[in-house]
C-alpha positions as CSV (number, residue, x, y, z in Angstrom):
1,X,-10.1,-24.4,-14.2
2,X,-13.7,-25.2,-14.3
3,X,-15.2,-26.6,-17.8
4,X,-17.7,-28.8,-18.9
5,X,-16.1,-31.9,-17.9
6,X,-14.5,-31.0,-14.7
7,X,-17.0,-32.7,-12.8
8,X,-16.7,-36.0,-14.8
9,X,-13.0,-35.7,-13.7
10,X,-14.2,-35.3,-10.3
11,X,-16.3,-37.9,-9.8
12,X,-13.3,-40.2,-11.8
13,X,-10.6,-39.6,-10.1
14,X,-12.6,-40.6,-6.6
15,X,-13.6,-44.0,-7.9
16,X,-10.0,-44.4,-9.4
17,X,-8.7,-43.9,-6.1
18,X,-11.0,-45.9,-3.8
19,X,-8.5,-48.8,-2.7
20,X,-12.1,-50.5,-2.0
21,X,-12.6,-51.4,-5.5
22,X,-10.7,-54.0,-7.4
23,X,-8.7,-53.4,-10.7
24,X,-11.5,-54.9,-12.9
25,X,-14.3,-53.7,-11.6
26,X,-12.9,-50.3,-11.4
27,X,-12.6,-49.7,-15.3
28,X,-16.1,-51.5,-15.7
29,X,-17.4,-48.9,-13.0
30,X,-15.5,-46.2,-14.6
31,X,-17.1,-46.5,-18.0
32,X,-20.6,-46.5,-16.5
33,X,-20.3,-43.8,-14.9
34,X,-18.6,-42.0,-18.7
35,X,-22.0,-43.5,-20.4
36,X,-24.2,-42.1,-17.4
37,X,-23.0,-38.6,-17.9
38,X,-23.7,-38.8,-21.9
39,X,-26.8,-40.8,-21.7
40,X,-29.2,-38.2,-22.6
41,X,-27.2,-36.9,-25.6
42,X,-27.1,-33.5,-25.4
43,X,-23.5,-33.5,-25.3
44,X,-21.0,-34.9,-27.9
45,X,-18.5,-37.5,-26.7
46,X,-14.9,-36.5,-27.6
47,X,-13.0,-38.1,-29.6
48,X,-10.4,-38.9,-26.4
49,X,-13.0,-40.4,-24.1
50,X,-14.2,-42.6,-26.6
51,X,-10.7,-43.7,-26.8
52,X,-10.6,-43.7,-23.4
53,X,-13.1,-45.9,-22.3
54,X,-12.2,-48.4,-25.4
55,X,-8.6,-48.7,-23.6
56,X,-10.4,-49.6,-19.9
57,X,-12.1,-52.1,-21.7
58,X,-9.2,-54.6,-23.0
59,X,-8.1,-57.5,-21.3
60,X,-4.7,-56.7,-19.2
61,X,-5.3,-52.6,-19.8
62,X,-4.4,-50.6,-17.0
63,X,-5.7,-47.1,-15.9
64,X,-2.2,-45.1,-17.1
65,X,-2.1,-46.9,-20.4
66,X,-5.6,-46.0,-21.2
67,X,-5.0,-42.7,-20.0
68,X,-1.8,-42.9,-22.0
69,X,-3.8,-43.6,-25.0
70,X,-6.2,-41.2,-24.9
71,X,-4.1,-38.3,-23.9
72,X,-2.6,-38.6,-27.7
73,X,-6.3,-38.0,-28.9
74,X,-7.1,-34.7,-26.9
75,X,-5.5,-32.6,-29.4
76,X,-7.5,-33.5,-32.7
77,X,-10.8,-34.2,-30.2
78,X,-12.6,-31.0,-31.5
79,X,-13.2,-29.5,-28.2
80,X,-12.0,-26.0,-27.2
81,X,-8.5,-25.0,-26.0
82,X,-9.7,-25.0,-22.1
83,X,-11.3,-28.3,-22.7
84,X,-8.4,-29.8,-23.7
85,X,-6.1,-28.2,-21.3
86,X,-8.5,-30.0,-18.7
87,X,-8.7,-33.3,-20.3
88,X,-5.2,-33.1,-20.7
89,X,-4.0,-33.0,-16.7
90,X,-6.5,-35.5,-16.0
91,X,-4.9,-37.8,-18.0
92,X,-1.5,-36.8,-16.8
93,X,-2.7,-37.6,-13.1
94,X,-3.5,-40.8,-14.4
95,X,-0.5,-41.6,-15.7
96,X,1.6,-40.3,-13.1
97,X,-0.2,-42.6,-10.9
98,X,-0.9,-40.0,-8.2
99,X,-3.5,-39.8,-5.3
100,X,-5.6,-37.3,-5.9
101,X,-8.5,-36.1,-4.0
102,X,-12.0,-35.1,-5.6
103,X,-12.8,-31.4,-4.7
104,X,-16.0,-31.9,-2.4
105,X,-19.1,-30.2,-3.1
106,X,-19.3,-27.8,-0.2
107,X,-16.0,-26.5,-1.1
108,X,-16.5,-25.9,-4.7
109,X,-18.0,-22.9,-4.3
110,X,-15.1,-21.7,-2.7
111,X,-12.9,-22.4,-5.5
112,X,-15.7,-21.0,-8.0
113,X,-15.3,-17.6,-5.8
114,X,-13.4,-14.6,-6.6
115,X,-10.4,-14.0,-4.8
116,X,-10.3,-10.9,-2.1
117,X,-8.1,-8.8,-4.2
118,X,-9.9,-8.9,-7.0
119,X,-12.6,-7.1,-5.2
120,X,-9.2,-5.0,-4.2
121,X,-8.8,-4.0,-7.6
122,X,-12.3,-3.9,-8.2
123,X,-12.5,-0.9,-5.5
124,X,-9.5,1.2,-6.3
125,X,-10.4,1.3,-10.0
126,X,-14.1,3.0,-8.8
127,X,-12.3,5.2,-6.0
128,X,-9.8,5.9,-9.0
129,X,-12.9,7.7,-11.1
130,X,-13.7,10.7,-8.8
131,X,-10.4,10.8,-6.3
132,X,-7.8,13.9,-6.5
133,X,-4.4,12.7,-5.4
134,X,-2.2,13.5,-8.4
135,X,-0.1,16.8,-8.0
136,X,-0.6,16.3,-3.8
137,X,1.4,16.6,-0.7
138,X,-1.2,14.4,1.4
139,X,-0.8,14.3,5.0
140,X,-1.7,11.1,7.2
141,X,0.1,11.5,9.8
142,X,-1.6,12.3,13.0
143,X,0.6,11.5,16.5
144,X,4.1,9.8,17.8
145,X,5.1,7.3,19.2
146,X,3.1,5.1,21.7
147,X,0.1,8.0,21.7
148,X,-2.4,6.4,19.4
149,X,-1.9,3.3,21.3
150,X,-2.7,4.6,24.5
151,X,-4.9,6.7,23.8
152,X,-7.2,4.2,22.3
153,X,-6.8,1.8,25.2
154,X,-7.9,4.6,28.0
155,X,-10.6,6.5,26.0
156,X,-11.9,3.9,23.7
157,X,-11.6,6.3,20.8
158,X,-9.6,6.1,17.3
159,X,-6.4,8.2,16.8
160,X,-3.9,7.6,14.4
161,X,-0.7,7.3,13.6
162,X,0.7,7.2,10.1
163,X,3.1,9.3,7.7
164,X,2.7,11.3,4.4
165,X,2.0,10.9,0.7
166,X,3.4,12.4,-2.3
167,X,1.9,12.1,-5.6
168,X,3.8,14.0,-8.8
169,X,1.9,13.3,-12.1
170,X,0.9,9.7,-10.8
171,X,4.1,9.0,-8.9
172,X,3.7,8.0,-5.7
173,X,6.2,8.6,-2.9
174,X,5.2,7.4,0.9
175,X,7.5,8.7,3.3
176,X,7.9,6.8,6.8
177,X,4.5,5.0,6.8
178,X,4.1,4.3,11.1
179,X,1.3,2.8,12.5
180,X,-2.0,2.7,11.0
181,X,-0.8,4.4,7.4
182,X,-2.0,1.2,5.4
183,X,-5.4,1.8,6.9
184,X,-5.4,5.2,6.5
185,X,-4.0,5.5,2.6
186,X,-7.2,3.0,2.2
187,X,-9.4,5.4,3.6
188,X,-8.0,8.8,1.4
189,X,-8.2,6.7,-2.0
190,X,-4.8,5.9,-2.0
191,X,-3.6,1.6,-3.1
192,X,-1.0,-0.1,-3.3
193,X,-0.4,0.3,-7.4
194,X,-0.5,4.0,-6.2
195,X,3.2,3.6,-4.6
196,X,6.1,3.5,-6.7
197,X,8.4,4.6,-3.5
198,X,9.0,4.1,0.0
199,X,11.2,6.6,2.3
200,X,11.9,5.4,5.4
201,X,13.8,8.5,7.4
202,X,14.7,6.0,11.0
203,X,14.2,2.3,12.9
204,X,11.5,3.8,15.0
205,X,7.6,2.3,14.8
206,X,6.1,5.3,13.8
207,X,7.5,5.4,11.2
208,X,8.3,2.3,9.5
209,X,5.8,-0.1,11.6
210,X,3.8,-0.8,7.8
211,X,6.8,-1.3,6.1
212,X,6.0,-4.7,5.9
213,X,2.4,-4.1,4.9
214,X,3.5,-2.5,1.9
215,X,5.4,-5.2,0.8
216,X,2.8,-7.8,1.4
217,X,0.4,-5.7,-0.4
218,X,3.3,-5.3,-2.9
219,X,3.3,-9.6,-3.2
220,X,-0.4,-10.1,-3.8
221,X,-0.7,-7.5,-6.2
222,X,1.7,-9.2,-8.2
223,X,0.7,-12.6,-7.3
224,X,-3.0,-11.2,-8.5
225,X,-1.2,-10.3,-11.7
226,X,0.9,-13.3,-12.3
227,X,-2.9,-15.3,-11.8
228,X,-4.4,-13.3,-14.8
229,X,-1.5,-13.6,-17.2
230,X,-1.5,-17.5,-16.2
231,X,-4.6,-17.4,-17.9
232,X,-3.8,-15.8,-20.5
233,X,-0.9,-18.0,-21.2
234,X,-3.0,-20.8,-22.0
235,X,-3.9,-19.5,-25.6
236,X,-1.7,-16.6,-26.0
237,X,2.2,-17.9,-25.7
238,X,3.4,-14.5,-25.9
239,X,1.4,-13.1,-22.8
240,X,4.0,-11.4,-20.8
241,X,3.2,-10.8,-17.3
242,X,2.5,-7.4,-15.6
243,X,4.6,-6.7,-12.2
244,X,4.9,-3.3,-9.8
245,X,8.0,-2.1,-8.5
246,X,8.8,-0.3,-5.5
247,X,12.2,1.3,-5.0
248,X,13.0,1.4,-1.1
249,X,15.0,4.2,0.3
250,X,16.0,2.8,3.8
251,X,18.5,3.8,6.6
252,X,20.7,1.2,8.0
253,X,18.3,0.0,10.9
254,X,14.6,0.3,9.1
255,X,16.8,-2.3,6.1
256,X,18.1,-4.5,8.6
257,X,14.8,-5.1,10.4
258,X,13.5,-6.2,7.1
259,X,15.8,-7.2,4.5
260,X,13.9,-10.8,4.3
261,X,11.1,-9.2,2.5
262,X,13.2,-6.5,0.9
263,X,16.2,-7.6,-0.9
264,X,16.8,-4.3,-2.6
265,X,17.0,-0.9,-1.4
266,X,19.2,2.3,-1.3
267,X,20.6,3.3,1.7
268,X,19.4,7.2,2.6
269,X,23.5,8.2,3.7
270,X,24.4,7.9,-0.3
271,X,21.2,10.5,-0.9
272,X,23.1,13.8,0.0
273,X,23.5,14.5,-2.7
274,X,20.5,15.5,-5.1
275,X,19.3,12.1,-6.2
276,X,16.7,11.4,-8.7
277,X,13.4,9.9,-8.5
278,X,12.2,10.4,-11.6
279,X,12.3,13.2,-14.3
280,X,10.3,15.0,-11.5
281,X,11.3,14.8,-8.3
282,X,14.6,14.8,-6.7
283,X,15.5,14.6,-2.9
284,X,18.3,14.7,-0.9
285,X,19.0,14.2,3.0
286,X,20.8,15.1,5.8
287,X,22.0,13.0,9.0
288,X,20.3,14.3,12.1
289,X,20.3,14.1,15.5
290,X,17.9,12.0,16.6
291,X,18.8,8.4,17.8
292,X,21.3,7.2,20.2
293,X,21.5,4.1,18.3
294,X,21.7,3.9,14.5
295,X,21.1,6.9,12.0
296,X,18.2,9.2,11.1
297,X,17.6,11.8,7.9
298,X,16.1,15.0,7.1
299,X,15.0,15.1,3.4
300,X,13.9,17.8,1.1
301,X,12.2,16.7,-2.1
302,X,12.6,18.8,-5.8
303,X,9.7,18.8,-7.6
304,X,9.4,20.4,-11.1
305,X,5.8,20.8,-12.8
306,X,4.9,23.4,-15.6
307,X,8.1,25.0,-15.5
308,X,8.1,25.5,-11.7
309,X,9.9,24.3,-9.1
310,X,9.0,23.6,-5.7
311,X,10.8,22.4,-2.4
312,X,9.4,20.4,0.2
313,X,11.3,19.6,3.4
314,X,10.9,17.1,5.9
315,X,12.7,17.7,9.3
316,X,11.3,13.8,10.7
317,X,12.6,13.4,13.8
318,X,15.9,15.5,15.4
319,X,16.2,18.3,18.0
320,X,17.5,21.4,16.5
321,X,20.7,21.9,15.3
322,X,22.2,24.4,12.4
323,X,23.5,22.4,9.9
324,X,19.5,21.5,9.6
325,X,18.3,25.1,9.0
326,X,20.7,25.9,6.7
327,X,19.8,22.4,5.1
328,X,16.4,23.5,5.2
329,X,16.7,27.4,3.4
330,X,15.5,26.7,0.5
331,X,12.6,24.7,1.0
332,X,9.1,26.3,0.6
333,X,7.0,24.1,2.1
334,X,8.0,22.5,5.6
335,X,7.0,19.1,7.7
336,X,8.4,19.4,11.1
337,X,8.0,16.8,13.7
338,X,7.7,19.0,17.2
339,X,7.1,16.1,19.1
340,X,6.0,16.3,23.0
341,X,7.0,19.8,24.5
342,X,8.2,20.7,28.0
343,X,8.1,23.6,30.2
344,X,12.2,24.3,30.5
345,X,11.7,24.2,26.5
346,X,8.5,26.3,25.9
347,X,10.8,28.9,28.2
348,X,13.9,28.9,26.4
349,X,15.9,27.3,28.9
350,X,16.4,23.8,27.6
351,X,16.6,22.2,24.1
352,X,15.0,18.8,23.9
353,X,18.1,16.2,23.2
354,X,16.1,14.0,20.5
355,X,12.9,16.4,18.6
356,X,12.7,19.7,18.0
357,X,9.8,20.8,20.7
358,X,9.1,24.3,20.6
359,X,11.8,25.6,20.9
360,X,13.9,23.7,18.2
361,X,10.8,24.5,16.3
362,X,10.9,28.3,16.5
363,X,14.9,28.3,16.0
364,X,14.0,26.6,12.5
365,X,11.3,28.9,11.8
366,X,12.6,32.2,12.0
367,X,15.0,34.4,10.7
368,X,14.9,35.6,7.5
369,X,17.4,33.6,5.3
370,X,14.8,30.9,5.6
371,X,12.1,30.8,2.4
372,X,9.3,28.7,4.0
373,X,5.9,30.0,2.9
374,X,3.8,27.4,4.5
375,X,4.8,25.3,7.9
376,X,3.3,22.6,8.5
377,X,3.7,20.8,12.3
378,X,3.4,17.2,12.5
379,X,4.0,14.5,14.9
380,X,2.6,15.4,18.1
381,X,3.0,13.4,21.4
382,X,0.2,14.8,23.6
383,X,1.0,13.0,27.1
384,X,-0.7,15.7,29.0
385,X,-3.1,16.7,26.7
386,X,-4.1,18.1,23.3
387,X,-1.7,20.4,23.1
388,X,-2.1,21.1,18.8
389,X,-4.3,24.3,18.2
390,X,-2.5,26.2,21.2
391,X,1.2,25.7,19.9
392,X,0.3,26.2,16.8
393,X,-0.9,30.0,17.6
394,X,2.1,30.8,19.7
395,X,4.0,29.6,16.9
396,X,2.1,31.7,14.6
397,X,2.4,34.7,17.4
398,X,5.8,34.6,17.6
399,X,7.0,34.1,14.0
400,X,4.8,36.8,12.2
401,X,6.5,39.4,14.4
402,X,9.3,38.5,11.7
403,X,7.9,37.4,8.3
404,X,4.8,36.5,6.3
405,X,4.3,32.8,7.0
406,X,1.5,30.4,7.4
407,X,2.5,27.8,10.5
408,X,-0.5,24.8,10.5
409,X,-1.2,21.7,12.4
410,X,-0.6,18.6,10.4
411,X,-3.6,16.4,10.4
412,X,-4.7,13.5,8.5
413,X,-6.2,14.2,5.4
414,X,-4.5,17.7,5.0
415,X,-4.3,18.0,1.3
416,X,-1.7,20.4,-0.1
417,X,-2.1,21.1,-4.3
418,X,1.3,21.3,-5.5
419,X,0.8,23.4,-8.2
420,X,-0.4,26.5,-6.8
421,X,0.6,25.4,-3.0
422,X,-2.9,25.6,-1.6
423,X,-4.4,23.7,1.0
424,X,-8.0,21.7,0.0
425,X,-10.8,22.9,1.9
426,X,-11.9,19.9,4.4
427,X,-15.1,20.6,3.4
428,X,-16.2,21.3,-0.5
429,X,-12.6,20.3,-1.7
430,X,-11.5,24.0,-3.4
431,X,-8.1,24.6,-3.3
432,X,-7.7,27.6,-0.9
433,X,-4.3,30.0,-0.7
434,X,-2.7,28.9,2.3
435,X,-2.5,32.1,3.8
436,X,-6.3,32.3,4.0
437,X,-7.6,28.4,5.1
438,X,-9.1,28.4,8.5
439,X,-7.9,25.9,10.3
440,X,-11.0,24.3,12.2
441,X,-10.3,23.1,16.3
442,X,-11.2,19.4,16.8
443,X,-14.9,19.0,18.3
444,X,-13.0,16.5,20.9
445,X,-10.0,16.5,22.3
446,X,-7.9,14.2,20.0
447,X,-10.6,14.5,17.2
448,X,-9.8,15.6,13.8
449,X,-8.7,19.0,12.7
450,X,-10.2,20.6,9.6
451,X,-9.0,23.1,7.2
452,X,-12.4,25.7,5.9
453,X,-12.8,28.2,3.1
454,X,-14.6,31.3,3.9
455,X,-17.6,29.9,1.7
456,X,-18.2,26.3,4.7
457,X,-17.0,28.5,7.4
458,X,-19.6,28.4,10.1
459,X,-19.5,28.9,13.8
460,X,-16.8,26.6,15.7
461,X,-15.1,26.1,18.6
462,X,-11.9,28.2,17.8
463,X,-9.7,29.5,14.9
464,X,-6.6,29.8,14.0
């Protein structure tokens, strides 16, 4: 810590340390340099260095009995608690008879500096004043698998990868955060101290590839924490140190992969169950079909708030099967991952083995047991194309022939207000009714979709 005298202790510690300088000479030297520093008299000399210097002085002293001496003095020298504290090592260097290296000037000001996640902390808590996340289903999720890669390597343009956020009365749930979602929960106002839990649904990169993210954010927030209460320690003995938890909820493969850096977690197969994750939300899963190697889950979450309850489900990644829509019958708002879609599947004549396509997709959709009132498609693997706004009103097409049901495309930043189950506008931020957002085409094929009250509507390049 920097005081008063931590530059005498600087510029001490080099000469006691300079093997050029014999034993003699080196306390003489020493104690010109003490008188140099106090030579104009605008600073008291404490009671220890006084001591100090008296010690170097005797014939046959050395430098640790001297600092030996003077260390009992820095408790009744008069100076304040950090003063002593510094006094204190010095003297304890000394008498531990350790090399120790002065801190050179150009680097000083490094040390002086303020660390990078203090200016963390220092953003979130402004973002923090005029965000809207609590009492949100946020979406930040945009495509699968290798797509944002290779897209950005052949067009030279951003897309992103991702997963979602849930937020229930300042709980935070992210659920399979792929590539990119660090980046993009950083850009929607969303930090690390925002995250109280991590779902992970399967071993595949999109969807756990900033698992370890997380948890390095998880570390330096706490190391940031554990820095503070240091200093608090100092003067306070009963400082108790502040420290964030995140509960994992993992299947077998995503924990393996990373059970260095995560000792703890619950394994999604003991979650079929209705499982709590606080006094306000409650999920359970389901094993789907998905990988040839290792498990994946469906989950549904239960979310209670003013006396009402509603149901989110999350299909992640699994062609169709039944078990899932009967899994799914009670939800009222729906995630499903379509994944790329294929000709033989758009016709009816061939299930994909491993998503749901289109066809998985409209077998999940319809019929009239199921209580969805708002779909929301997510996960798209575009390899021929943009493909989003034109499924998206076949879907629609096809499933209003049997029920009153809003089908969208997931997009990052699609905002969902849990409370009345609206959608934010894109735009002016009003929660809309889902049944009457317009959802905006993407100026550019990849671009970003936007969801428009009637009040920002304007002309645009299609509707849905």
């Amino acid at each position: 810590m920097n005081t008063c005298l931590s530059g005498l202790w600087d510029v001490l510690l080099e000469k006691c340390y300079d093997k050029r300088v014999k034993s003699n000479d080196r306390n003489r030297e020493l104690n010109q340099i003490i008188d140099r520093f106090y030579f104009d008299g605008k600073m008291d000399r404490p009671l220890h260095i006084k001591y100090f210097q008296g010690e170097l002085l005797k014939e046959g002293s050395t430098l640790q009995s001297a600092a030996r001496v003077a260390d009992q003095e820095t408790e009744c020298c008069g100076l304040c608690a950090v003063c002593r504290k510094c006094a204190t090592e010095f003297y304890h260097i000394l008498q531990d008879g350790k090399s120790v290296r002065a801190v050179p000037l150009e680097l000083k000001d490094y040390f002086a500096d303020k660390s990078q996640f203090y200016y963390y902390m220092a953003a979130s808590q402004t973002v923090k004043l005029y965000r809207r996340i609590n009492n949100t289903l946020i979406c930040l999720k945009g495509f699968s698998s290798t797509t944002p890669a290779i897209y950005s390597a052949t067009f030279s343009e951003a897309c992103s990868g991702g997963g979602f956020y849930l937020n229930v009365d300042g709980f935070g749930v992210v659920i399979d955060p792929g590539i990119d979602f660090v980046n993009l929960m950083h850009r929607h106002g969303i930090f690390i101290d925002d995250i109280k839990a991590v779902i992970v649904t399967h071993d595949h990169l999109d969807h756990n590839a900033d698992v370890r993210a997380i948890s390095a954010l998880q570390y330096d927030l706490n190391r940031y924490y554990a820095s503070k209460t240091k200093f608090y320690k100092k003067f306070f003995d009963n400082a108790r140190g502040k420290k964030h938890s995140i509960c994992w909820w993992l299947d077998e493969g995503t924990y393996e992969l990373h059970k260095e850096i995560i000792p703890e977690c619950v394994f999604l197969s003991k979650c079929n169950r209705w499982t709590k994750l606080n006094d306000k939300i409650s999920f359970c899963t389901i094993e789907t079909k998905h990988m040839k190697n290792g498990k994946s889950y469906g989950v549904k979450f239960k979310i209670r708030l003013d006396d009402q309850e509603t149901i989110i489900g999350y299909t992640s990644d699994t062609k169709f099967f039944p078990e899932l829509k009967d899994f799914m019958k009670d939800v009222n708002i729906i995630i499903f991952n379509i994944s790329d879609i294929y000709e033989k599947d758009v016709r009816g004549i061939r299930q994909k083995n491993t998503h749901l396509g289109y066809d998985g997709s409209i077998n999940l959709l319809e019929g009239e047991r199921q209580s969805y009132e708002l779909a929301i498609a997510s996960e798209f693997c575009c390899s021929n194309g943009d493909y989003r706004m034109r499924v998206i009103r076949q879907l629609n097409t096809h499933i209003q022939r049997e029920k009153k049901m809003r089908i969208i495309p997931g997009e990052v930043g699609l905002k969902v207000d849990l409370r009345s189950r609206g959608i934010y506008c894109s735009r002016c931020k009003c929660i809309v009714p889902a049944e009457s957002i317009s959802v905006v085409a993407a100026e550019r094929e990849f671009g970003a979709i936007q969801y428009v009250c009637e009040k920002c509507q304007s002309v645009q390049k299609a509707e849905i």
